[in-house]
Backbone as a chain_set.jsonl record, in Angstrom:
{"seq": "XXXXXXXXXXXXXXXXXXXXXXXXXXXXXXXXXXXXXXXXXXXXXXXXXXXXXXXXXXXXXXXXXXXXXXXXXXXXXXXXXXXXXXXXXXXXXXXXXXXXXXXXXXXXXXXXXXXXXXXXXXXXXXXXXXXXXXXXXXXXXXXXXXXXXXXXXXXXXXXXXXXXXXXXXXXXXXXXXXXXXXXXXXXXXXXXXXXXXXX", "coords": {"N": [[235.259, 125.273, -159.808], [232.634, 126.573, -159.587], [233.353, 128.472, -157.566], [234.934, 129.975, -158.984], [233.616, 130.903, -160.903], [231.546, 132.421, -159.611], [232.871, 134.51, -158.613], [233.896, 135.356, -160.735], [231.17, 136.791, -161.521], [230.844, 138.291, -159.151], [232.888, 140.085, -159.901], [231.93, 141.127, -161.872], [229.986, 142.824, -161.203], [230.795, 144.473, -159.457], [232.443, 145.96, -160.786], [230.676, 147.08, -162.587], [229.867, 148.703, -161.256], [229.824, 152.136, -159.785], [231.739, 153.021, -157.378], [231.122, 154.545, -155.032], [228.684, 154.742, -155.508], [227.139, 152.238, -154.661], [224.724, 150.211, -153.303], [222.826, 152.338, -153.474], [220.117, 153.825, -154.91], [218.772, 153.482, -158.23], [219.481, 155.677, -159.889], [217.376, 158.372, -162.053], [216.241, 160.94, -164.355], [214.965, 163.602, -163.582], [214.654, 165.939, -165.137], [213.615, 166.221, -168.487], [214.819, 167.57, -170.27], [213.644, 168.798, -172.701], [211.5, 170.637, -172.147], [210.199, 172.491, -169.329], [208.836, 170.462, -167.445], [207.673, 169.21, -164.275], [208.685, 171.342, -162.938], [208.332, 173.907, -161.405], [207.61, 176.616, -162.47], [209.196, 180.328, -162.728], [207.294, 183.008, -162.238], [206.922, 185.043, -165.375], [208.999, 184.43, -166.655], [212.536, 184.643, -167.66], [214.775, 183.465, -166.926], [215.004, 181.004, -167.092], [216.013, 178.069, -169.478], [214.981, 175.341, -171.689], [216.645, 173.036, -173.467], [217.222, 170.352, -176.088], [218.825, 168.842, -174.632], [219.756, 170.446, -172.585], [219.47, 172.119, -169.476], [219.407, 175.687, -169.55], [220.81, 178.276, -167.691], [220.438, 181.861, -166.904], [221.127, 185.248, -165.394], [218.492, 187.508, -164.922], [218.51, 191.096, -166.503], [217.775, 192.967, -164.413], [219.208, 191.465, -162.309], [217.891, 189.961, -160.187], [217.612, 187.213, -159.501], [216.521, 183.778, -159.594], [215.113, 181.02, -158.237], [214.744, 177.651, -159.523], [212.474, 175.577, -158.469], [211.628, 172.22, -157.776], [208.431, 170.277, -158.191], [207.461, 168.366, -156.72], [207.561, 167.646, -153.294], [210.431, 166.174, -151.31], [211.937, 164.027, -148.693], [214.272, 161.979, -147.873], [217.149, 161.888, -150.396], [219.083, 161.32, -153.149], [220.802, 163.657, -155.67], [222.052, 164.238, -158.952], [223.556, 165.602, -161.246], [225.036, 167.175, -163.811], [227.072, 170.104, -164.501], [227.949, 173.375, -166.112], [230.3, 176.203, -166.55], [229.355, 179.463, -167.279], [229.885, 182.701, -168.34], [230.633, 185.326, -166.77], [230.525, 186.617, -162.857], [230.049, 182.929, -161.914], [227.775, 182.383, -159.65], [225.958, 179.344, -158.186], [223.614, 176.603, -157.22], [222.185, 173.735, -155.274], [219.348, 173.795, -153.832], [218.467, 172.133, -150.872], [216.018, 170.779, -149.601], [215.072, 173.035, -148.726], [215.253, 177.159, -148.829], [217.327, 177.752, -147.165], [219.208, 176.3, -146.995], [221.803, 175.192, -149.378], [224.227, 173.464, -151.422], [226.925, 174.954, -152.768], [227.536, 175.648, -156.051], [229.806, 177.095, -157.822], [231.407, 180.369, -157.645], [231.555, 181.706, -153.626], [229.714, 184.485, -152.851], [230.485, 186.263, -150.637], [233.248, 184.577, -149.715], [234.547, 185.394, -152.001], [235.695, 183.693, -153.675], [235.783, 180.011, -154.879], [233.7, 177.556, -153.943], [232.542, 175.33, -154.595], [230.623, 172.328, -154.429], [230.549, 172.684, -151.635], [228.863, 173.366, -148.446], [226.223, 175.754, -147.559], [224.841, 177.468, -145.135], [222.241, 179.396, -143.983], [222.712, 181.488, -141.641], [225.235, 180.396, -141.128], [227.076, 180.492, -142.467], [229.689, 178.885, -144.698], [229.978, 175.738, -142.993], [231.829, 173.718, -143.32], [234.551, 173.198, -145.836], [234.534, 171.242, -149.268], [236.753, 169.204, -150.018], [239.374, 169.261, -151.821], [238.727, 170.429, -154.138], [239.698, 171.799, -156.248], [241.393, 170.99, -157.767], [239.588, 168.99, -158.972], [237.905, 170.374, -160.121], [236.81, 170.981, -163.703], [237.242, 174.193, -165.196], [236.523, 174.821, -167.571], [235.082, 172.857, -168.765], [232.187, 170.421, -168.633], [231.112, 169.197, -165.483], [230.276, 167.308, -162.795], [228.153, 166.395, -160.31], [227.317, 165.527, -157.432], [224.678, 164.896, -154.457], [224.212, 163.558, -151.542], [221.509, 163.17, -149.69], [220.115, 162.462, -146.635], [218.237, 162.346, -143.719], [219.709, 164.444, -141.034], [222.02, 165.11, -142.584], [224.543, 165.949, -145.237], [226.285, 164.87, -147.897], [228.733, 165.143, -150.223], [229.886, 164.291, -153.99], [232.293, 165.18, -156.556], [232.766, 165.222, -159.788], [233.049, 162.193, -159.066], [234.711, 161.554, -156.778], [234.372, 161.739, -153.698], [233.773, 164.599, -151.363], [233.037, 166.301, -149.457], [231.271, 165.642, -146.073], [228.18, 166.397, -143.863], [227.171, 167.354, -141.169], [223.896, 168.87, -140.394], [222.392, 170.949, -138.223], [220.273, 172.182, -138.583], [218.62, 171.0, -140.799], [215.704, 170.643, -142.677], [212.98, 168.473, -142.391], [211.558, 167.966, -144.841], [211.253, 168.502, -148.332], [211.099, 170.692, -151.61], [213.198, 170.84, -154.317], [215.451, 173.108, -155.702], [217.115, 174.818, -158.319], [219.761, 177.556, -158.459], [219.859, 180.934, -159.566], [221.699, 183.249, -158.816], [220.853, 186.099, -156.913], [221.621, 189.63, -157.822], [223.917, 188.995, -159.688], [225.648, 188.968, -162.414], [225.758, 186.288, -164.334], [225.878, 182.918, -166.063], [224.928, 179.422, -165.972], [224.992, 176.33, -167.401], [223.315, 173.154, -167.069], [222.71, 169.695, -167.515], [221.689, 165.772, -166.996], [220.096, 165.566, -165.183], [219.396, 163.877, -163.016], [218.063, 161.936, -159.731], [217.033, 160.199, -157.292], [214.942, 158.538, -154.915], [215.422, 157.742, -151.617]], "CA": [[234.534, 125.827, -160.945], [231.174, 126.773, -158.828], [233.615, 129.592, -156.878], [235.427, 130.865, -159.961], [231.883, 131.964, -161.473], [230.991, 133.671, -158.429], [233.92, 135.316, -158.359], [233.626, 136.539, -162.106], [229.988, 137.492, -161.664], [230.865, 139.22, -158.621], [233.635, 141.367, -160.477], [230.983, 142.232, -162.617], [228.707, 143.339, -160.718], [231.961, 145.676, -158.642], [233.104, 147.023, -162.164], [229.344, 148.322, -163.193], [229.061, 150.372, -160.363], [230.674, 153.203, -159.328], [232.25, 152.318, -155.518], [230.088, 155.747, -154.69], [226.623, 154.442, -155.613], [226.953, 150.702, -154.174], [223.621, 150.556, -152.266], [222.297, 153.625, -153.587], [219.016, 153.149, -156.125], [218.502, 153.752, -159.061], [219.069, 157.575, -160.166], [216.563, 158.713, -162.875], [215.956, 161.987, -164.815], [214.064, 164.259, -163.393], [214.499, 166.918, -165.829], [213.76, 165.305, -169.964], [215.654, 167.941, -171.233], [212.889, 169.283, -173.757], [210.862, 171.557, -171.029], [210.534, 172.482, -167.314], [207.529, 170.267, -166.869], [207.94, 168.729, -162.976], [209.234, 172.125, -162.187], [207.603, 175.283, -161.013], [208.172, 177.805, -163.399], [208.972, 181.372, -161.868], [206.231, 184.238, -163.08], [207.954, 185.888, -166.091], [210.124, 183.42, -166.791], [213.822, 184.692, -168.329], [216.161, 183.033, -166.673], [215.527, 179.287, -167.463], [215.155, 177.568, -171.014], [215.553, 173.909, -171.68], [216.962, 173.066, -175.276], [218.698, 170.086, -176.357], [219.237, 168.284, -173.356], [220.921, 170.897, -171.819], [218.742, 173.419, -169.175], [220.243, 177.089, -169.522], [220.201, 179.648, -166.833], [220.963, 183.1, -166.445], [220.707, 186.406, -165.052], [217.873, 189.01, -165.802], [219.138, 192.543, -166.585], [218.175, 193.398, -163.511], [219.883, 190.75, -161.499], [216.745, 189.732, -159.46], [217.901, 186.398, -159.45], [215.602, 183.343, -159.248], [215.566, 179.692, -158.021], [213.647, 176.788, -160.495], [211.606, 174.281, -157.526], [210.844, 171.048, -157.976], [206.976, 170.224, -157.793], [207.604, 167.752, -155.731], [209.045, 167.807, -152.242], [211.029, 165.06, -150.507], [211.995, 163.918, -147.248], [215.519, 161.516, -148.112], [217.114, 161.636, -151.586], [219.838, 162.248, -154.168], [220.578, 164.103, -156.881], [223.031, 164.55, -159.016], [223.631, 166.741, -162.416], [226.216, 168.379, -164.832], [226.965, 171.564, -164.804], [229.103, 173.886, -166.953], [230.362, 177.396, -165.799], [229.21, 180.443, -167.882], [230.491, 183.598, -168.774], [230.345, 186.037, -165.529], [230.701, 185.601, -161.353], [228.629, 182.161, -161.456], [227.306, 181.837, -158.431], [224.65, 178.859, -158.13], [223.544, 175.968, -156.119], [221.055, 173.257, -155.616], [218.741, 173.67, -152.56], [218.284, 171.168, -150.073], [214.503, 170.999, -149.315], [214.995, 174.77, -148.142], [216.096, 178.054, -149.313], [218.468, 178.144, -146.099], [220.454, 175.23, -146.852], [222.054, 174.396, -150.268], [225.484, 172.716, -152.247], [227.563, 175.761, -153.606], [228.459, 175.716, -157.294], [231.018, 178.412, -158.255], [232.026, 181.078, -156.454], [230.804, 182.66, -153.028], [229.688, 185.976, -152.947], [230.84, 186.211, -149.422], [234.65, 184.01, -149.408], [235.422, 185.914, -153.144], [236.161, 181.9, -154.205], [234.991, 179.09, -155.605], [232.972, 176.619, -152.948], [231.748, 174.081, -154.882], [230.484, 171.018, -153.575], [230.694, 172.941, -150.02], [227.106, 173.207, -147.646], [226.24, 176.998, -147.183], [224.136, 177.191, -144.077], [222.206, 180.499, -143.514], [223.217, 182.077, -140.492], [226.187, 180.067, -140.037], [228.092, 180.502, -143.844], [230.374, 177.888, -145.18], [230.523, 175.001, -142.261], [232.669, 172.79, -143.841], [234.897, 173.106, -147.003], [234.49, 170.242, -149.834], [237.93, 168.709, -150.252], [240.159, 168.63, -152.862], [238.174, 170.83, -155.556], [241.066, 172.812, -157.016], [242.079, 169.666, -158.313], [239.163, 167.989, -158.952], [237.028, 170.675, -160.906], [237.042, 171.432, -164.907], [235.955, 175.388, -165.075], [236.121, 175.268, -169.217], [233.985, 172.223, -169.37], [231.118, 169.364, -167.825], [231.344, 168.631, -164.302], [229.467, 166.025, -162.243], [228.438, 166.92, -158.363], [226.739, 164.225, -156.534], [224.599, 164.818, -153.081], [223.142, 162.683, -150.717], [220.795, 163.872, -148.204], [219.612, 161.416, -146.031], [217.96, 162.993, -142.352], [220.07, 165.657, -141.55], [223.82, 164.81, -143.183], [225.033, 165.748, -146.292], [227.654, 163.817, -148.307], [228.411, 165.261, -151.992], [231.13, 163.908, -154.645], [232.467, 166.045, -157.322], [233.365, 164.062, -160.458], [233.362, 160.973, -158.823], [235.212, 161.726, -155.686], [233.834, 162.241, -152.343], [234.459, 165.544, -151.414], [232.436, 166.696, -148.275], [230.167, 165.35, -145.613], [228.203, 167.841, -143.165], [225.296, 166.82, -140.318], [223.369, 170.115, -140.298], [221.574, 171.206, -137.439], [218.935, 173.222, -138.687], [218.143, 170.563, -141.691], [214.339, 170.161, -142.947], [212.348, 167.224, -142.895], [210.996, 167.608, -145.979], [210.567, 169.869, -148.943], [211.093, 170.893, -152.159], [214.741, 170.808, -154.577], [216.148, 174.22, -156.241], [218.579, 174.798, -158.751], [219.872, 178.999, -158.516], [220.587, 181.915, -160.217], [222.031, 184.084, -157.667], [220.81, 187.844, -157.262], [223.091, 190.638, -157.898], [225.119, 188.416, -160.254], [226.172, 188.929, -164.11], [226.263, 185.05, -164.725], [224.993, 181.86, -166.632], [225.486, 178.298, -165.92], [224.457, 175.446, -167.796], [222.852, 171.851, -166.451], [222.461, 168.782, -167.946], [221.671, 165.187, -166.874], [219.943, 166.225, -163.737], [219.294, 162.327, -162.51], [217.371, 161.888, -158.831], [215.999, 159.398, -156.813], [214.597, 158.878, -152.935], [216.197, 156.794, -150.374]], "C": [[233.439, 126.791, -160.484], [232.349, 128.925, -158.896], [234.572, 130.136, -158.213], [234.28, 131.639, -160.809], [231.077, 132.611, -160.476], [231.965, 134.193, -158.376], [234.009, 136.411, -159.774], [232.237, 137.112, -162.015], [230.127, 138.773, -160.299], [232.006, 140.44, -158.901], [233.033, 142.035, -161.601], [230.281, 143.179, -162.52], [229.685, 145.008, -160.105], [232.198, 146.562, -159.981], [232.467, 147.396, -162.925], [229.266, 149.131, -162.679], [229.927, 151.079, -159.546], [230.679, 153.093, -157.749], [231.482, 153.839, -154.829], [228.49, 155.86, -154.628], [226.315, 153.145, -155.514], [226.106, 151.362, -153.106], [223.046, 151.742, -152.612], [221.1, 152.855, -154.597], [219.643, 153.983, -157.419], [218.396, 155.234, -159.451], [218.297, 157.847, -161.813], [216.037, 160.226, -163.103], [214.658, 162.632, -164.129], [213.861, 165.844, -164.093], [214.758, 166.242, -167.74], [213.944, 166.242, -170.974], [215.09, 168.701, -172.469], [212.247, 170.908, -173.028], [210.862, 172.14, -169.981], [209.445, 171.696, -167.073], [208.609, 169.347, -165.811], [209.059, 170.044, -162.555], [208.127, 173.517, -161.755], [208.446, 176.724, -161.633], [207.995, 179.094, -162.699], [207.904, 182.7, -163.063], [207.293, 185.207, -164.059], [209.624, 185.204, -166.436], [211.437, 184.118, -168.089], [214.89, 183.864, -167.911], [215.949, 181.41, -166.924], [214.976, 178.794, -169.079], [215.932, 175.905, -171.124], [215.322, 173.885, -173.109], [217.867, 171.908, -175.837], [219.376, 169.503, -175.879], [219.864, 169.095, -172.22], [219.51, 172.537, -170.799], [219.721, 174.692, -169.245], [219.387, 177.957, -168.207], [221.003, 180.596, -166.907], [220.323, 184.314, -165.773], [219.724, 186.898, -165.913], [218.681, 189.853, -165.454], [219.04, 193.169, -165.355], [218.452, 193.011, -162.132], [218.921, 190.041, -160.337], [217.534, 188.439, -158.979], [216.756, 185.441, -159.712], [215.877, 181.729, -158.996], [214.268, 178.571, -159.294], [213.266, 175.746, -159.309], [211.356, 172.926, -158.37], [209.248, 171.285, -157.66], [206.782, 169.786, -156.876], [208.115, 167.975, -154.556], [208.99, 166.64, -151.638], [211.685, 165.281, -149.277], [213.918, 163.504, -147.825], [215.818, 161.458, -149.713], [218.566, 161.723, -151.911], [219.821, 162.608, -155.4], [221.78, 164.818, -157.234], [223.044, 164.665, -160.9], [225.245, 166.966, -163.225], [225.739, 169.722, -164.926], [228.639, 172.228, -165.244], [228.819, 175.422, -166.767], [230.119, 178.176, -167.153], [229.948, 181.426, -167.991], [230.131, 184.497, -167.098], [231.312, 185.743, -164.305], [229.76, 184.595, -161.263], [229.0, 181.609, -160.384], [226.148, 181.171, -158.268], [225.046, 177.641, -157.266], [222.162, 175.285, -156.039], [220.295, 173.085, -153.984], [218.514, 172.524, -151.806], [216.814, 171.436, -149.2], [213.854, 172.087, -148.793], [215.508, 175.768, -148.984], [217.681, 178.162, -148.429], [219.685, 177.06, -146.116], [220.789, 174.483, -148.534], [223.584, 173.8, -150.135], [225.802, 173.409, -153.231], [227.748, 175.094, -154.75], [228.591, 176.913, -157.613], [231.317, 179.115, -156.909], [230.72, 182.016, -155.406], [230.732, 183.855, -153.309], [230.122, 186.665, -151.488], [232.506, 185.89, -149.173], [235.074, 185.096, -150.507], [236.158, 184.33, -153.776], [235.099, 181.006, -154.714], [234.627, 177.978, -154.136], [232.004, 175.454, -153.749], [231.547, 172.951, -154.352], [230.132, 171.284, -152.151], [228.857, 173.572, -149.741], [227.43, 174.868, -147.783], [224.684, 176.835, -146.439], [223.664, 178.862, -144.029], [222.25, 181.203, -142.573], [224.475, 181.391, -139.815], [227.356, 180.455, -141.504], [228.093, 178.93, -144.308], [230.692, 177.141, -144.06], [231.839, 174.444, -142.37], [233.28, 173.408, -145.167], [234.998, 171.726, -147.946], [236.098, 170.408, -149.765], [238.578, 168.79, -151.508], [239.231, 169.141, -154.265], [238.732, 171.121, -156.518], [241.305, 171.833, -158.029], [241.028, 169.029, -159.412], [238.27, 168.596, -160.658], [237.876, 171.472, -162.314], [235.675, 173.031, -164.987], [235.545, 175.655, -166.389], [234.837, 174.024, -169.623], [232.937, 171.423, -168.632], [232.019, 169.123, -166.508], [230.28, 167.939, -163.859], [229.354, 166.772, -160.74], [226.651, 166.108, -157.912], [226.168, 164.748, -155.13], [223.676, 164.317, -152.733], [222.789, 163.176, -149.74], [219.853, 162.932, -147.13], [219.649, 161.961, -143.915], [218.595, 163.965, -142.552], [221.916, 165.935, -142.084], [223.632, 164.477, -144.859], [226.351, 165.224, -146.653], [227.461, 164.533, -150.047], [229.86, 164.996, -152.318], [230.924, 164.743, -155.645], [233.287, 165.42, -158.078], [234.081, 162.994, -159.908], [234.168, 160.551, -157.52], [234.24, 162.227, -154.368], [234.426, 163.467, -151.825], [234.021, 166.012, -150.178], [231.184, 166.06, -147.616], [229.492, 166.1, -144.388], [226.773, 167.332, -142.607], [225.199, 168.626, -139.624], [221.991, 170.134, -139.119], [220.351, 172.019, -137.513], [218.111, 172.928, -140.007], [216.274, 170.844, -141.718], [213.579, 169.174, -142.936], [212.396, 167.096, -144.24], [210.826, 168.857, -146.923], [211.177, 169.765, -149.839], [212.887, 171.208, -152.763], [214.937, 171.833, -155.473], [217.53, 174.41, -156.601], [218.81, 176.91, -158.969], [220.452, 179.529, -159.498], [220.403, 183.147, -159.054], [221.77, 185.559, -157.682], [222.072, 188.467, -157.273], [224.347, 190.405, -158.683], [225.019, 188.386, -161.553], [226.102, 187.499, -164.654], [225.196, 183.948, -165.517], [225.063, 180.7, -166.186], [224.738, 177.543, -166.819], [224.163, 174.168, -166.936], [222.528, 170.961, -167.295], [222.319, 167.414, -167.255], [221.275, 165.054, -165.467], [218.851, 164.582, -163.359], [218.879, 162.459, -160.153], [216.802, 160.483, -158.059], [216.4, 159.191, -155.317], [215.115, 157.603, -152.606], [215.653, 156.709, -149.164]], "O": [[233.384, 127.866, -161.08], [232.247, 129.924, -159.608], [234.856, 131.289, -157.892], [234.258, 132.803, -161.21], [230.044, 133.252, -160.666], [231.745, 134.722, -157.287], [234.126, 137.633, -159.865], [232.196, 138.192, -162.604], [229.647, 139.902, -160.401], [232.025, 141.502, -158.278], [233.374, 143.079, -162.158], [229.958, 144.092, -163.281], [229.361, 146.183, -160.275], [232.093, 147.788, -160.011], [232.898, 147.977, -163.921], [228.813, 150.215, -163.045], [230.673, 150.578, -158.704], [229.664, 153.088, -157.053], [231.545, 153.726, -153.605], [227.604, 156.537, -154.108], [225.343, 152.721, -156.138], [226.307, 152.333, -152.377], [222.664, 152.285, -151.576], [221.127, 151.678, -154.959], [220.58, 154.773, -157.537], [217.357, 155.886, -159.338], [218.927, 157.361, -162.751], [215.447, 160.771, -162.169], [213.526, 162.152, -164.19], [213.098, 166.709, -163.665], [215.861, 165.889, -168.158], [213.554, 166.131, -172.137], [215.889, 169.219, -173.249], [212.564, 172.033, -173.415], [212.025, 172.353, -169.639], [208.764, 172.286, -166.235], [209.73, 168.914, -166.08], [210.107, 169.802, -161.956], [206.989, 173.574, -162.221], [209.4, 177.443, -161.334], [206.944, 179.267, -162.083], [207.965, 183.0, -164.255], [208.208, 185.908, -163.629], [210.814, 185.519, -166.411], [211.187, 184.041, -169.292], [215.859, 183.638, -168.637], [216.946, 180.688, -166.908], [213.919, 179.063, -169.65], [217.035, 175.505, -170.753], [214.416, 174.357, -173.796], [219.046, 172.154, -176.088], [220.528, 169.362, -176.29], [220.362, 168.629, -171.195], [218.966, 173.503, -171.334], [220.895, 174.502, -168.928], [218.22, 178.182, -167.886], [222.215, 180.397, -166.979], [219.104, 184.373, -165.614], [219.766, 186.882, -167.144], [219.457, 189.764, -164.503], [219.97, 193.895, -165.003], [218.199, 193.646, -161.109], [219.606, 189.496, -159.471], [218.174, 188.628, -157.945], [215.766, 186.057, -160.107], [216.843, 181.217, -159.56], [213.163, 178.949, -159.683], [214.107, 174.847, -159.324], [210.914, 172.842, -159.516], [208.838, 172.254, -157.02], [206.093, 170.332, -156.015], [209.209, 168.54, -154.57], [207.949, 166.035, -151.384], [211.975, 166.386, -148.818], [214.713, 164.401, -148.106], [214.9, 161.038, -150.417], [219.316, 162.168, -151.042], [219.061, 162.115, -156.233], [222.433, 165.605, -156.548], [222.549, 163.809, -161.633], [226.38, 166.779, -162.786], [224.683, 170.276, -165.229], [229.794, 171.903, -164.969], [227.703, 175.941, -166.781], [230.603, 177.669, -168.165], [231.088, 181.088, -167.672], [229.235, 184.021, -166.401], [232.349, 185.08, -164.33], [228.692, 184.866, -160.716], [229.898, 180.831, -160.059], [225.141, 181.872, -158.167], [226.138, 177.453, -156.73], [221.147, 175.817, -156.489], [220.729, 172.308, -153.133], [218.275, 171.644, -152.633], [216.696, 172.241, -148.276], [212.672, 172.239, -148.484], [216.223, 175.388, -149.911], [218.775, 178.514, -148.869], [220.729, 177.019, -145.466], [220.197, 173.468, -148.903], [224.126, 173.655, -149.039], [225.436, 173.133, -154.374], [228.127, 173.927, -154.65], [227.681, 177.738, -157.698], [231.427, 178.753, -155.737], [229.699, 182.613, -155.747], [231.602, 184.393, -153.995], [229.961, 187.886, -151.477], [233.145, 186.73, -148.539], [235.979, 185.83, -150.109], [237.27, 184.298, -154.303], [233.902, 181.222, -154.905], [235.563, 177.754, -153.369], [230.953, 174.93, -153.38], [232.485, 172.514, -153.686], [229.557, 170.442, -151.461], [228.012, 174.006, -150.523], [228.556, 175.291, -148.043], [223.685, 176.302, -146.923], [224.591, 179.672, -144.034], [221.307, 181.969, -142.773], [224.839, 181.52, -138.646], [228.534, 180.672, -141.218], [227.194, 178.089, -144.345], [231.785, 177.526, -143.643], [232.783, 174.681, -141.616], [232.517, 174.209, -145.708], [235.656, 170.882, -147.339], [236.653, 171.479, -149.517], [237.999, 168.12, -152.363], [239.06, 168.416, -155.245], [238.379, 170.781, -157.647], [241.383, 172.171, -159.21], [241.416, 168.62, -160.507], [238.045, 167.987, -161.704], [238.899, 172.157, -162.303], [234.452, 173.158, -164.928], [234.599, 176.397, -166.654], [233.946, 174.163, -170.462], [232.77, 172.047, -167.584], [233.232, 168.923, -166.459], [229.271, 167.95, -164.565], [230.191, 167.489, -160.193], [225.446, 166.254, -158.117], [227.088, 165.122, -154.403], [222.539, 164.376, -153.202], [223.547, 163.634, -148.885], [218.634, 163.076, -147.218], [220.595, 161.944, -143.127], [218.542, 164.588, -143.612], [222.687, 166.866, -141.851], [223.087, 163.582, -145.505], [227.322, 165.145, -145.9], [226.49, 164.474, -150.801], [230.818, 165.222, -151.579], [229.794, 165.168, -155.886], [234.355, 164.992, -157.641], [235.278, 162.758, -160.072], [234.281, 159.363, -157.216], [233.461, 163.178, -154.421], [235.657, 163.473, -151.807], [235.057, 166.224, -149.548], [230.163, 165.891, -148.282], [230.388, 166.564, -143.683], [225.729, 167.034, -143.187], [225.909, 169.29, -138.869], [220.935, 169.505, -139.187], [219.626, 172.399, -136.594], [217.297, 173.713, -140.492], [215.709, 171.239, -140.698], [213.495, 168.891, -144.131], [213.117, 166.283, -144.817], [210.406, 169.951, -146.547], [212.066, 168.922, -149.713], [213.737, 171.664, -151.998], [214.428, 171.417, -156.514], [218.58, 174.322, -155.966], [217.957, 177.5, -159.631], [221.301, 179.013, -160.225], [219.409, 183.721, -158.61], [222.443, 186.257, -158.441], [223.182, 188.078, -156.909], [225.399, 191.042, -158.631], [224.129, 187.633, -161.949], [226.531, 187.542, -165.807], [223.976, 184.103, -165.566], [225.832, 181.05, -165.29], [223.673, 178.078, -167.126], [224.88, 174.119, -165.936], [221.826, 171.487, -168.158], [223.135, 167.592, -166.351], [222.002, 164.504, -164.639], [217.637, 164.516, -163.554], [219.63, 163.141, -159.457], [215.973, 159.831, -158.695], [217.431, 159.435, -154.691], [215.177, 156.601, -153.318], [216.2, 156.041, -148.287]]}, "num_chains": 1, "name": "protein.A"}
């Protein structure tokens, strides 16, 4: 009796949580969907508006581009979002405590493809390719993209799949998290459910 109720409490516990975030904490909003407050708004702000739950970005007219910062900066973390492709080439991406090191979403401006999920390293490109995107990603509607940064190895899943992991030699300790709007680019993306927490 004893071991049949540990056995159902422990298939409870397996079939709450996603076999991707066993041992992980607690992820919590860091964007409430009304504002940008806990972000660093760029001077002249066009390209970001939060409405609705849903942040919007796009291009200015004259393609400048711009990244949205966290206030905060961290050492170990993850963070992980929805995002939905716009009208254009969207090319964006969420920084990794640097400008020099993010987690493509859409297409490079460099391959002419889509690199989502995949590291882009500055002076080295695309290390690694995420796995199995073709497959994985919806370009008409919500997607999910998961990354863990913990020292200097990334690991990101893309709706729910593990898709790439990548120990970067020229990581950061510590610093600050950026979501892009890529210069030189016609495009929009949307974000929603932009969930966070340190490790």
């Amino acid at each position: 009796m004893i071991s049949h109720i540990l056995s159902l409490l422990l298939f409870t516990v397996l079939s709450s949580t996603n076999s991707c975030d066993l041992g992980d904490p607690e992820l919590k909003p860091i964007f409430n969907g009304e504002n940008l407050e806990g972000w660093v708004v760029p001077e002249d702000n066009v390209w970001w508006t939060a409405k609705d739950g849903i942040l919007y970005a796009k291009s200015d007219p004259e393609q400048k581009g711009s990244i949205l910062w966290t206030e905060n900066q961290y050492r170990d973390f993850i963070i992980q979002l929805d995002f939905r492709f716009g009208e254009g080439t969207v090319d964006s991406g969420v920084f990794l405590r640097t400008e020099s090191e993010q987690l493509q979403i859409g297409e490079s401006g460099s391959l002419k493809r889509d690199m989502t999920a995949s590291p882009y390293i500055s002076g080295k490109g695309y290390p690694v390719e995420a796995e199995g995107v073709k497959n994985l990603l919806d370009m008409e509607g919500w997607n999910t993209v998961k990354v863990k940064v913990q020292g200097n190895e990334y690991t990101s899943w893309l709706n729910g799949k593990q898709v790439m992991t990548y120990t970067s030699e020229t990581a950061v300790d510590q610093g600050a998290i950026g979501l892009q709007v890529h210069p030189n680019r016609d495009m929009n993306i949307d974000f929603r459910n932009i969930l966070f927490a340190e490790i």
